[in-house]
VEXTORVO-150236 format. One record per residue (C-alpha): residue number from 1; residue in one letter; x, y, z. Coordinates in steps of 0.001 Angstrom, whole numbers, plus 524288, in hexadecimal, padded with zeros to 5 digits. Layout:
BEGIN
PT  seq  type      x      y      z
PT  NUM     A      X      Y      Z
...
//
This chain:
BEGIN
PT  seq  type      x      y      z
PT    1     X  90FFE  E6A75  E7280
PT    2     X  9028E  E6F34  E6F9E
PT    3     X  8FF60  E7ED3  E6749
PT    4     X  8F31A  E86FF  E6AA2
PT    5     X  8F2FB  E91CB  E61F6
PT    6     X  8FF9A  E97FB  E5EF4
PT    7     X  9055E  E92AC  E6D64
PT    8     X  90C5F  E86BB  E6E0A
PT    9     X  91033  E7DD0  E7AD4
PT   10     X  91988  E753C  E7BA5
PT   11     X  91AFE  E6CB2  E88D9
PT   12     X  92388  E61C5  E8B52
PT   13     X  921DE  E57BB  E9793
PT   14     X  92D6F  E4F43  E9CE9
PT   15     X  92AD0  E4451  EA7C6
PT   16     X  934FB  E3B5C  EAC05
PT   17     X  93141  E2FF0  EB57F
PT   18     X  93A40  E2527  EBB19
PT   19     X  9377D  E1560  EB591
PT   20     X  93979  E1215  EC1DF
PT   21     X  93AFC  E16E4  ED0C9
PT   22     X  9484E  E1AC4  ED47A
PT   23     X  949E5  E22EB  EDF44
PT   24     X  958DF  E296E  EDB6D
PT   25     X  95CEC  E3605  ED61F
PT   26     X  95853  E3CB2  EC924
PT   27     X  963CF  E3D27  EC038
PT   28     X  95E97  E438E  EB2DC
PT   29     X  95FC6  E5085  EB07D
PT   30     X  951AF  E5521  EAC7F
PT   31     X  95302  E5EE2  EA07D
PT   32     X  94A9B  E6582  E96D6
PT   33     X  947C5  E5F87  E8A93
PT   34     X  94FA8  E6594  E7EEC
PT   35     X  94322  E67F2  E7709
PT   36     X  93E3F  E7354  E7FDA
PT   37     X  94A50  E7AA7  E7F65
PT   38     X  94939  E7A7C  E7039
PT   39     X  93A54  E7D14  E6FA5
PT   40     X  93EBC  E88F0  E7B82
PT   41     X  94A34  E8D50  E7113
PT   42     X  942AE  E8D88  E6414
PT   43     X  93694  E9150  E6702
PT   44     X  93043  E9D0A  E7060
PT   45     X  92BA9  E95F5  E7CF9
PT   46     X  924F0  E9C60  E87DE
PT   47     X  91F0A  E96A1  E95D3
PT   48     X  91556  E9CB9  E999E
PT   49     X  915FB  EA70C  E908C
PT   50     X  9249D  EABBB  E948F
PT   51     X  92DE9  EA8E1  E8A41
PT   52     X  93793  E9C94  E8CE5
PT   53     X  94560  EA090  E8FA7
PT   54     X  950E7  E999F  E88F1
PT   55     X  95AF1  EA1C3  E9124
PT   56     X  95B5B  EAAF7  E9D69
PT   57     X  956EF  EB979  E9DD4
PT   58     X  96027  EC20F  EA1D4
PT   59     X  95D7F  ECBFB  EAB76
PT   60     X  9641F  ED9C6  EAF61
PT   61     X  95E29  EE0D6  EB9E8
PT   62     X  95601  EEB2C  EAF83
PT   63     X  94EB8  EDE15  EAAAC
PT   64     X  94B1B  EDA89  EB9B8
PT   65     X  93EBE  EE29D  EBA0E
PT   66     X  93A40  EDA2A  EAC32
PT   67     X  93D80  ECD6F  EB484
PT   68     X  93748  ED000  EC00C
PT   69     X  929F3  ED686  EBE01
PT   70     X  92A8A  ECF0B  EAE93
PT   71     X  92C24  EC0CE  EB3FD
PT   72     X  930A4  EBE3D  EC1B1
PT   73     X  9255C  EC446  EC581
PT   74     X  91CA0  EC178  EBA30
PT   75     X  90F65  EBAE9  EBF9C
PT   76     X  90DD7  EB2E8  EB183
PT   77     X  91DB4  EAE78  EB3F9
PT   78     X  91B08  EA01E  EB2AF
PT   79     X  928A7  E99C8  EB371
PT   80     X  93275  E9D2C  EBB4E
PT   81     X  93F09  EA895  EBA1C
PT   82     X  94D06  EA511  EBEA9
PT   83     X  955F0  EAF0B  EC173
PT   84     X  96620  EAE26  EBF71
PT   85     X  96DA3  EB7F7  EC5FC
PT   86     X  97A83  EBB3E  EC60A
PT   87     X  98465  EBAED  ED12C
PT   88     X  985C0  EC738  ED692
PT   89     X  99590  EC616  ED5EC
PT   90     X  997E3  EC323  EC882
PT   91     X  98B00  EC70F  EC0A4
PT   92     X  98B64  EB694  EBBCB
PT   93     X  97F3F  EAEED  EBF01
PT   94     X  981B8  EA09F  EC323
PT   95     X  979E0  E9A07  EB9F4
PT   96     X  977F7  E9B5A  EAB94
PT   97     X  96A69  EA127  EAA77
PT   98     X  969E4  E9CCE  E9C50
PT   99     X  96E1C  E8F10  E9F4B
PT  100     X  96421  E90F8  EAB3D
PT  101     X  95992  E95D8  EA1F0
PT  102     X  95B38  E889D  E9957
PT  103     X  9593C  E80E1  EA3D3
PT  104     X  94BD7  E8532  EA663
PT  105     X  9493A  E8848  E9AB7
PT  106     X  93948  E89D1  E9A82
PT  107     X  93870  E879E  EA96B
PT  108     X  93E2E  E9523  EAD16
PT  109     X  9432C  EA2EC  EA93A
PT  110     X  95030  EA6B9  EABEA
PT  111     X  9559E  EB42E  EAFA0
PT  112     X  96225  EB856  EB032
PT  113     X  96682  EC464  EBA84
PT  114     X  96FFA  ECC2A  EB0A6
PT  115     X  97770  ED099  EBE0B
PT  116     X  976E2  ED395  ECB14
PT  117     X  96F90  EDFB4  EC938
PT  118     X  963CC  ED893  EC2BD
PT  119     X  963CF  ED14A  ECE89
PT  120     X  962D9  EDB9E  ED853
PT  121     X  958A5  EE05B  ECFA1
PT  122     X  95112  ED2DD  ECF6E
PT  123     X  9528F  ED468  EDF46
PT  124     X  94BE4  EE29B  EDEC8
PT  125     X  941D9  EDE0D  ED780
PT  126     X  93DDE  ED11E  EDE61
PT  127     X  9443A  ED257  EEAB7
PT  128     X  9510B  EC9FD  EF062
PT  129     X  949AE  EBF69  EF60E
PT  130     X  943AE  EBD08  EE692
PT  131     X  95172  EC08A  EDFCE
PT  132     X  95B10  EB925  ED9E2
PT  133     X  96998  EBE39  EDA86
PT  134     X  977C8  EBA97  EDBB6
PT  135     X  9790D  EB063  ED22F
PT  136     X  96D87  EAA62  ED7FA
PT  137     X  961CA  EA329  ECED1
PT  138     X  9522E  EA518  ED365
PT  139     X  9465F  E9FB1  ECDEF
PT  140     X  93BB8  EA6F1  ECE34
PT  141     X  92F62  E9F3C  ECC50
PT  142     X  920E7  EA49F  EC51F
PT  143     X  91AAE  EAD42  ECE77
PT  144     X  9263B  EB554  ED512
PT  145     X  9220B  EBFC8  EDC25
PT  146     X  92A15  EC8E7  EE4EA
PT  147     X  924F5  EC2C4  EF0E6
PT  148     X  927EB  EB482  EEDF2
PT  149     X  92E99  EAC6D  EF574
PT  150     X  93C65  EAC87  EF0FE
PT  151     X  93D04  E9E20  EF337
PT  152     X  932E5  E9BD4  EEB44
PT  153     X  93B89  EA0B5  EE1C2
PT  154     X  94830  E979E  EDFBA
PT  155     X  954AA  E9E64  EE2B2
PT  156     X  96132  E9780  EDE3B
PT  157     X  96DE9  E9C44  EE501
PT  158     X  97CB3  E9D8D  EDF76
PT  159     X  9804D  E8FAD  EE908
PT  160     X  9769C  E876E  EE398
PT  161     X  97875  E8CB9  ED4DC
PT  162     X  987A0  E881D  ED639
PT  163     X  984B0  E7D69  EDDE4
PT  164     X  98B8A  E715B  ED5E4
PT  165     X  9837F  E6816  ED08F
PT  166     X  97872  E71C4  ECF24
PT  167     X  9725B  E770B  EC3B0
PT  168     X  9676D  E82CC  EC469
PT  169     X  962EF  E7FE9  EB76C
PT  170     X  9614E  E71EA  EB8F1
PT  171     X  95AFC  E741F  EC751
PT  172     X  951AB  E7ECC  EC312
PT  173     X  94D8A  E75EA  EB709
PT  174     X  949EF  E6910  EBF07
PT  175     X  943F8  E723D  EC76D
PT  176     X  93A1A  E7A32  EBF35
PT  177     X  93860  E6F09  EB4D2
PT  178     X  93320  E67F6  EC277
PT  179     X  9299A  E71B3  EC5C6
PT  180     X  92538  E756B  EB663
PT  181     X  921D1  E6526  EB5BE
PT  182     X  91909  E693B  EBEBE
PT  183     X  913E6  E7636  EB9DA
PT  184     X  91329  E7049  EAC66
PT  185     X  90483  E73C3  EA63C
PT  186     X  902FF  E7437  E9784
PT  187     X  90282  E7F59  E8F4B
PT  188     X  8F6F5  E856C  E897B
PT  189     X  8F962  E802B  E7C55
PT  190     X  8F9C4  E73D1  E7EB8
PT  191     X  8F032  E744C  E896C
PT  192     X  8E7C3  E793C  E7E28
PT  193     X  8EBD5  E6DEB  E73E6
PT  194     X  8E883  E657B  E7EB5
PT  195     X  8DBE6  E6946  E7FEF
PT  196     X  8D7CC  E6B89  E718E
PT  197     X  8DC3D  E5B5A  E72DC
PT  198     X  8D39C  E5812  E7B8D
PT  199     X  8CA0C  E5F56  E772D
PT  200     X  8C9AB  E5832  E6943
PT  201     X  8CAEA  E4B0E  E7039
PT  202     X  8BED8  E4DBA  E7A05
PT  203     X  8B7D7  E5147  E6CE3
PT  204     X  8BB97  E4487  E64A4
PT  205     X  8B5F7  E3CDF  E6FD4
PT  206     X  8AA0A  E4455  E707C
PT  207     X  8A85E  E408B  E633A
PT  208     X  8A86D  E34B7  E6331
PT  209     X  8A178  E32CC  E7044
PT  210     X  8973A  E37F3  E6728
PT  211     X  899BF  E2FFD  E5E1D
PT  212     X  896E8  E2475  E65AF
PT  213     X  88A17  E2B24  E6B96
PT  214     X  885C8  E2CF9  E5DD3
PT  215     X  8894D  E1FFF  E5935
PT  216     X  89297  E225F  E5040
PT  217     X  89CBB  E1B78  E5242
PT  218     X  8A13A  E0D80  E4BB7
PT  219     X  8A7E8  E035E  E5432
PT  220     X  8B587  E073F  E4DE7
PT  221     X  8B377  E17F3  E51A5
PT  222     X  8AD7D  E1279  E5E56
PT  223     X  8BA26  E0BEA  E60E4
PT  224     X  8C3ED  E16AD  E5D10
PT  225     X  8BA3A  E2120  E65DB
PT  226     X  8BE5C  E15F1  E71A0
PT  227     X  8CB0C  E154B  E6DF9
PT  228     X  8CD43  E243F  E6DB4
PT  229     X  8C6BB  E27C8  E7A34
PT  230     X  8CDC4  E1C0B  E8073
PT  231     X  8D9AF  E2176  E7A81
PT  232     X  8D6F1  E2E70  E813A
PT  233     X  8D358  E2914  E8F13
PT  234     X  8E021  E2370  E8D6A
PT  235     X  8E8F4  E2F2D  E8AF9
PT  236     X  8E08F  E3605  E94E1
PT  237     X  8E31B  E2C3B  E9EDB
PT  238     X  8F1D9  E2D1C  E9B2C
PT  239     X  8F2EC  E3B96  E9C5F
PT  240     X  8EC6E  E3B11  EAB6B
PT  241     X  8F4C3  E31FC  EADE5
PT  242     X  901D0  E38D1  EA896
PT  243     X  8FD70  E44C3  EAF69
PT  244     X  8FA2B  E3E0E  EBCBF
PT  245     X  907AA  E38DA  EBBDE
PT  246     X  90C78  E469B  EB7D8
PT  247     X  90606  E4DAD  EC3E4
PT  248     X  90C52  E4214  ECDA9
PT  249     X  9198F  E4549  EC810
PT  250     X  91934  E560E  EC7CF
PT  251     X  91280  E5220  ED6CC
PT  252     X  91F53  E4967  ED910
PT  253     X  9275D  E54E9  ED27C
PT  254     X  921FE  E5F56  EDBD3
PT  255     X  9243A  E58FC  EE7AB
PT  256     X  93305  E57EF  EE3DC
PT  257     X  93305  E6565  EDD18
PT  258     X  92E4E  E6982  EEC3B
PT  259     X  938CD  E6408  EF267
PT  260     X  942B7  E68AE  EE932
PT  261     X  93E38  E7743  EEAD2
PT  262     X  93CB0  E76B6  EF8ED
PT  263     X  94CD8  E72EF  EFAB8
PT  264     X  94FCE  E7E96  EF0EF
PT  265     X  945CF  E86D2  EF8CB
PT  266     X  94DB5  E8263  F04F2
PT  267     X  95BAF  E82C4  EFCD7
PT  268     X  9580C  E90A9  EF90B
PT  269     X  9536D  E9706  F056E
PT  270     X  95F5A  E919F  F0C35
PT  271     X  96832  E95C3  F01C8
PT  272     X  96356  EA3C5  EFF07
PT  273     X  96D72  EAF47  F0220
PT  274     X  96A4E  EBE36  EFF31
PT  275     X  977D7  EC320  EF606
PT  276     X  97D02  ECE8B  EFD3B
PT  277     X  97BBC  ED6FD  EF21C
PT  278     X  96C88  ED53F  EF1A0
PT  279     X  96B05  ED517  F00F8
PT  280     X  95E60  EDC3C  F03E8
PT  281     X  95BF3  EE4E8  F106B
PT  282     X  95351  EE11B  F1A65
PT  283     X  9449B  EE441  F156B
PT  284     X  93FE3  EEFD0  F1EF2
PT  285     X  930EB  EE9D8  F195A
PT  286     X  92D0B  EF792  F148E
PT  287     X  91EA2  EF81B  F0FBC
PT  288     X  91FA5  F01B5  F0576
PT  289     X  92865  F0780  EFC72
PT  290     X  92540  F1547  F02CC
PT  291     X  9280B  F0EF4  F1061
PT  292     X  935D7  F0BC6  F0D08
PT  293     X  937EB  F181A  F07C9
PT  294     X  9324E  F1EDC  F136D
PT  295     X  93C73  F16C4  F1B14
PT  296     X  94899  F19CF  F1231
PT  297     X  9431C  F26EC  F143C
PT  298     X  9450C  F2657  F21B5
PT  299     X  9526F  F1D7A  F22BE
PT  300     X  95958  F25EC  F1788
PT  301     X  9550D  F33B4  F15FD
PT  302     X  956FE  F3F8C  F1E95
PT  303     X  9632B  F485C  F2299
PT  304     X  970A9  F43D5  F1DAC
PT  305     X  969FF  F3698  F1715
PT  306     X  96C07  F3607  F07EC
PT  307     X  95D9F  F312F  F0424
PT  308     X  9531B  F3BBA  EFFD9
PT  309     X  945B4  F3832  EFAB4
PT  310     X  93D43  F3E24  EF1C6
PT  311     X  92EDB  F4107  EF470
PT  312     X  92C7A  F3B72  EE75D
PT  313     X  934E2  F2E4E  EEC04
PT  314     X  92C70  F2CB6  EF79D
PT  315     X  92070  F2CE1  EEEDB
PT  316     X  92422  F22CE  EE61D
PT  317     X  927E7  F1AF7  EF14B
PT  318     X  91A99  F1B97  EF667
PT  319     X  91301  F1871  EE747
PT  320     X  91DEF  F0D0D  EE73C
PT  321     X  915F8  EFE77  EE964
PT  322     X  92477  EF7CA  EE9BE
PT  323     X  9234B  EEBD1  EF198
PT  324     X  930D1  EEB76  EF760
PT  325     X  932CD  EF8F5  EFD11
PT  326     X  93D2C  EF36A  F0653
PT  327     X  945C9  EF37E  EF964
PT  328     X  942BD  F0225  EF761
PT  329     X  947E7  F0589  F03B4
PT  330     X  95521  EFCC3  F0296
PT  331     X  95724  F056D  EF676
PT  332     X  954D8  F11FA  EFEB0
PT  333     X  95E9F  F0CCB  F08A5
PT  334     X  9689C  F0AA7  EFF90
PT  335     X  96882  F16AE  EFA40
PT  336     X  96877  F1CCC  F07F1
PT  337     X  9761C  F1528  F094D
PT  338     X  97B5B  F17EC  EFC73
PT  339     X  976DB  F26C5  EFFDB
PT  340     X  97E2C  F274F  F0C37
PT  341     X  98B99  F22FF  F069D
PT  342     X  989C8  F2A8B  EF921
PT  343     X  986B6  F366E  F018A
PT  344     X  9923A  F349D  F0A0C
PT  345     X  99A6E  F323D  EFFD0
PT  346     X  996BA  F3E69  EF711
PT  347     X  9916B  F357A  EEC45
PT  348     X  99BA2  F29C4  EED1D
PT  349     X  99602  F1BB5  EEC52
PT  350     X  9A18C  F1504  EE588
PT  351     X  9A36E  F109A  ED7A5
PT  352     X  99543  F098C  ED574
PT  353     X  98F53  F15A1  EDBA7
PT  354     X  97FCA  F1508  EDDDA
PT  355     X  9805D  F0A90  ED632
PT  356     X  98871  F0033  EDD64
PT  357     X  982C8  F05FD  EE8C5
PT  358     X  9773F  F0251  EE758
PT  359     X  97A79  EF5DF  EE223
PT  360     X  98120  EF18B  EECBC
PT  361     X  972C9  EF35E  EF51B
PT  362     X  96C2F  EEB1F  EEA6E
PT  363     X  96659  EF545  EE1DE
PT  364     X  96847  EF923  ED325
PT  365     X  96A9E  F062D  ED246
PT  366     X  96500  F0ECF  EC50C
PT  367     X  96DBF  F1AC9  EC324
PT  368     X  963CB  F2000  EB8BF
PT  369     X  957C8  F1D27  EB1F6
PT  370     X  95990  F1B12  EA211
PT  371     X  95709  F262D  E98C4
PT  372     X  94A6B  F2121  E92DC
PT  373     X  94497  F205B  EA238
PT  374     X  94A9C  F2F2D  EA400
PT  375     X  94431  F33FF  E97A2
PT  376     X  936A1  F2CCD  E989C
PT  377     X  93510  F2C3F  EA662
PT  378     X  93E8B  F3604  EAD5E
PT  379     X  9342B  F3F16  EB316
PT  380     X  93204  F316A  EBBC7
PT  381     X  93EAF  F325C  EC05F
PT  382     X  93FC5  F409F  EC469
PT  383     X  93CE8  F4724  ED1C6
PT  384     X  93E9A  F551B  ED887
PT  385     X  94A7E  F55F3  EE274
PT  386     X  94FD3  F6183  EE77C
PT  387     X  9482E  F691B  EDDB4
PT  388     X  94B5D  F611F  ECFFA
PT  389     X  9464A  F5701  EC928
PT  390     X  9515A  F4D57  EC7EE
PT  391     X  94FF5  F4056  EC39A
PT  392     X  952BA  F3355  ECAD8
PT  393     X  95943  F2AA1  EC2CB
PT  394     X  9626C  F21BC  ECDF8
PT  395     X  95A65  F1737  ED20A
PT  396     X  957F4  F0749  ED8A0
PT  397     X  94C6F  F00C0  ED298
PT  398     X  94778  EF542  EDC18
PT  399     X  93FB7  EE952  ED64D
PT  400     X  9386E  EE84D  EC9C6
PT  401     X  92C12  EE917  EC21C
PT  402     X  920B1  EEFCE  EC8E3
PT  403     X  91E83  EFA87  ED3B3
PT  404     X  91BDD  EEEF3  EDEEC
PT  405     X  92998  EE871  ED8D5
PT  406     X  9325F  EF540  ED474
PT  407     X  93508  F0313  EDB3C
PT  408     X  943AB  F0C98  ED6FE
PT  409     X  949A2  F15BB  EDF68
PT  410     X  94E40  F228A  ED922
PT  411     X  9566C  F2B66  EDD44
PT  412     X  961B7  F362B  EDAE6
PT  413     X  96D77  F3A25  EE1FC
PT  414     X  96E55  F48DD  EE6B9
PT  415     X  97D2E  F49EA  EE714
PT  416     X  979C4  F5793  EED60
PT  417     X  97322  F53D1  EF8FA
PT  418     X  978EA  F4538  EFA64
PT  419     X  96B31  F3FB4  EF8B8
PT  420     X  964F1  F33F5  EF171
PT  421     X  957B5  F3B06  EEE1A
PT  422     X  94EAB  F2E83  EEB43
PT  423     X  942AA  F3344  EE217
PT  424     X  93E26  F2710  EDF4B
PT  425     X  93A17  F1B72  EE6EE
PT  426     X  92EC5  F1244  EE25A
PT  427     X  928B2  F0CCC  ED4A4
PT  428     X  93277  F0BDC  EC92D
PT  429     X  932F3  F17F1  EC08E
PT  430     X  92E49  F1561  EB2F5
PT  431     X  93885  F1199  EA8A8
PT  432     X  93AFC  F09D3  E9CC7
PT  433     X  9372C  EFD02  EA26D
PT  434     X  92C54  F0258  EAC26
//
């Protein structure tokens, strides 16, 4: 424990070694020691400068944007995130993310998906192959972005969460506590009380080297100056050798650590199924927001087809630097198909409406904006058709955070005409949280 100003570190280093060689199976169960859950409790923590979490963070799919573009994808993230979601049946998650979140307690942050529409949210904003959904639990390591490689990425399925015998918490605690052993670096503070030590000592033997030089030392001070300085070759000799013996272990550690991920690399990729309530379309590999639009344009609009586009949509298409324009036209598409039957069916869709509609394709559809977005902000919202200036409030927001990570679709229904009139299609209109 060492303070530097008005910061104080505290770090605590276990090592556990065998008398004796004994090639068998481990049979401890490695835990955390009880004094860092009541240092974590009673006092304000931090790593890295992110607060420490005593439970999880629950998550509903208006919070998403925060999570994504706020930590996933923070650059100065320095631990890792894991994600709970629920099953998509019964709205329950499979683990307790609180329990979960005491179990890593320091190594991780733990998120909790409120529901199923948080996750489809979570799979807008990062994409499927980055997701986590269906009761499923993901860890997302420090330096996430949305083209990682999702096995880079741990992804935990429902099969081996149940699996008897087996214990997330447990698994994802050996694992991390593994890999911060080896990460482990001391914190400024005491990195700076260590120094302001050494410093004093390197003066108190400059001393008396002078000393000496000037002759003015007796036999007895003479002897105490050797004792000291043979007193400090000692502990310095001592510490090389502890952390020699420290760098062979983490090396030993590693090399296990690398086996260990490579069979859940392998269990993972062999394991991994897409929920069909999430299944994505084929990617059509569209360049540009504007291109996609240009070929809904083409696929959906013209005589007796129920899309229309507004001039204005088409130009915020083209000022829109989303990076997943494939996603932009999916939306199109499904409101092409949604179109076709609510035009055939004078205005019929069933009990959910729009709404389940749209759900059912994998998209959260936003009958309105809120008041405080219509009064501060409607004029964003309102385009010419046919003449007036209506405004168009039903939308699908895709992603989260920036332009490159975030685009809406707006639109209105003319019940007159039996035509989705999209105005909108590009960067998120402003509201409370933009």
């Amino acid at each position: 424990m060492a303070r530097s100003a008005d910061r104080i570190a505290f770090a605590m280093n276990l090592r556990l070694q065998s008398n004796e060689f004994d090639l068998r199976p481990l049979t401890f169960q490695l835990g955390r020691p009880a004094v860092i859950d009541t240092i974590v409790r009673q006092f304000r923590c931090s790593v890295s400068g992110v607060p420490v979490q005593t439970s999880a963070r629950v998550i509903d799919d208006d919070d998403v944007d925060d999570l994504v573009s706020g930590l996933l994808l923070s650059p100065d993230r320095h631990v890792p995130v894991v994600a709970v979601s629920v099953d998509g049946y019964s709205d329950r998650a499979l683990v307790n993310a609180d329990d979960l979140q005491r179990s890593v307690l320091g190594f991780a942050s733990v998120v909790l998906l409120k529901d199923k529409w948080a996750a489809f949210r979570l799979t807008d904003a990062v994409g499927k192959s980055l997701s986590c959904y269906n009761g499923a639990v993901r860890m997302y390591w420090p330096g996430l972005t949305l083209t990682s490689d999702p096995f880079d990425h741990p992804l935990f399925l429902p099969g081996r969460l149940l699996a008897p015998g087996r214990s997330i918490g447990q698994d994802l605690f050996r694992f991390l506590n593994s890999i911060a052993s080896f990460r482990f670096r001391e914190g400024k503070p005491i990195a700076d009380a260590r120094a302001i030590v050494e410093t004093r000592r390197a003066h108190e033997l400059e001393e008396i080297r002078r000393a000496v030089a000037r002759g003015g030392l007796d036999a007895a001070e003479m002897e105490k100056a050797l004792e000291r300085a043979w007193d400090e070759e000692k502990r310095l000799r001592s510490e090389l050798a502890e952390r020699d013996a420290r760098i062979s272990d983490l090396s030993d550690q590693l090399d296990a650590q690398k086996q260990v991920w490579a069979a859940m690399r392998d269990e993972a990729q062999s394991s991994v199924r897409v929920p069909a309530q999430v299944e994505a379309k084929a990617s059509s590999g569209f360049e540009s927001v504007a291109a996609a639009m240009a070929a809904a344009k083409r696929d959906f609009c013209g005589s007796d087809k129920p899309l229309v586009f507004l001039e204005r949509a088409e130009k915020s298409a083209a000022e829109s630097p989303y990076k997943q324009p494939d996603k932009v036209y999916e939306v199109l598409k499904a409101l092409h198909d949604i179109g076709e039957k609510w035009k055939k069916n004078k205005g019929a869709l069933g009990v959910d409406g729009w709404r389940g509609a749209l759900e059912k394709q994998g998209f959260i559809y936003k009958p309105a904006i809120s008041q405080t977005t219509r009064t501060k902000w409607g004029d964003e919202y309102t385009f010419k058709y046919n003449g007036d200036r209506l405004l168009f409030e039903e939308h699908v927001t895709l992603g989260a955070g920036d332009p490159n990570t975030c685009a809406s679709v707006h639109w209105i229904l003319d019940k007159r005409n039996w035509v989705v009139v999209v105005g909108h299609c590009g960067r998120h209109l402003p509201n409370t949280r933009t």
